[in-house]
N, C-alpha and C positions, 0 to 999 in steps of 0.2 A: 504494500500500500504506500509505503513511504518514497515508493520511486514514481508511482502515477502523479502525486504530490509537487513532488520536485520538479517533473515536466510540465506540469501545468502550470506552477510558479514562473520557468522558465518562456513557457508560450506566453503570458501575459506581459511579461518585461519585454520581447520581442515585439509583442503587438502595440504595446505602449511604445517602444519607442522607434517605428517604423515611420519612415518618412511619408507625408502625402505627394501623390505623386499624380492624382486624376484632378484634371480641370472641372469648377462647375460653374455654369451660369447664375452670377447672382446679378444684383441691384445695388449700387455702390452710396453710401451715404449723402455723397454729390449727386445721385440720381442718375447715373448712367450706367446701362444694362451692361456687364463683363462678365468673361470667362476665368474667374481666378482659383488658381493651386490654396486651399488651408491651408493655414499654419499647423492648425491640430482641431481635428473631431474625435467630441467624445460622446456619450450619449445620457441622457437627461430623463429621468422617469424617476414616477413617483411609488412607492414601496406595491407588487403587486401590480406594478401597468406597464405596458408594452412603450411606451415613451417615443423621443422622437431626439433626433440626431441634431446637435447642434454644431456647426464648424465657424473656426476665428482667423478673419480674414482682414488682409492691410489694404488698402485701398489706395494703389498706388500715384494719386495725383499728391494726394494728404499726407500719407504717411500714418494715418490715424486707424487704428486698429475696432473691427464690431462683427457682429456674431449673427448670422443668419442660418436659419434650418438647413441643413443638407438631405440629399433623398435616403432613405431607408436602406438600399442596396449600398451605399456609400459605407468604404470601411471604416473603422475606429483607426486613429492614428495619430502622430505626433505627439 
């Protein structure tokens, strides 16, 4: 038991700290529709619910960092 343990300690540090690397269409705080890379999706749900993906993104005219839903099939990352 104590080695199923450990691999799965080890897939979660793996998956935590795996780069994103899929573009997605968001809406940039200046209002202009883009395709941008997260910095990091994690997912958001309340004890007991199937929740929804949240990812944090720079908004490259700014500089200024905000958080818009990502879709479902989007992996956990960063």
């Amino acid at each position: 038991m104590g080695k199923v343990y450990k691999s799965y300690t080890i897939y979660l540090l793996l998956v935590r700290n795996m780069p994103c690397t899929e573009r997605v269409k968001v809406k940039t705080p200046s209002g202009k529709e883009l395709e941008l890379v997260p910095v990091k999706v994690w997912q958001l749900a309340p004890a007991g619910r199937k929740g929804v993906k949240i990812g944090l993104f720079q908004d490259p005219e700014t500089g200024r960092f905000f958080r818009v839903k990502v879709p479902d099939e989007y992996p956990i990352c960063g």
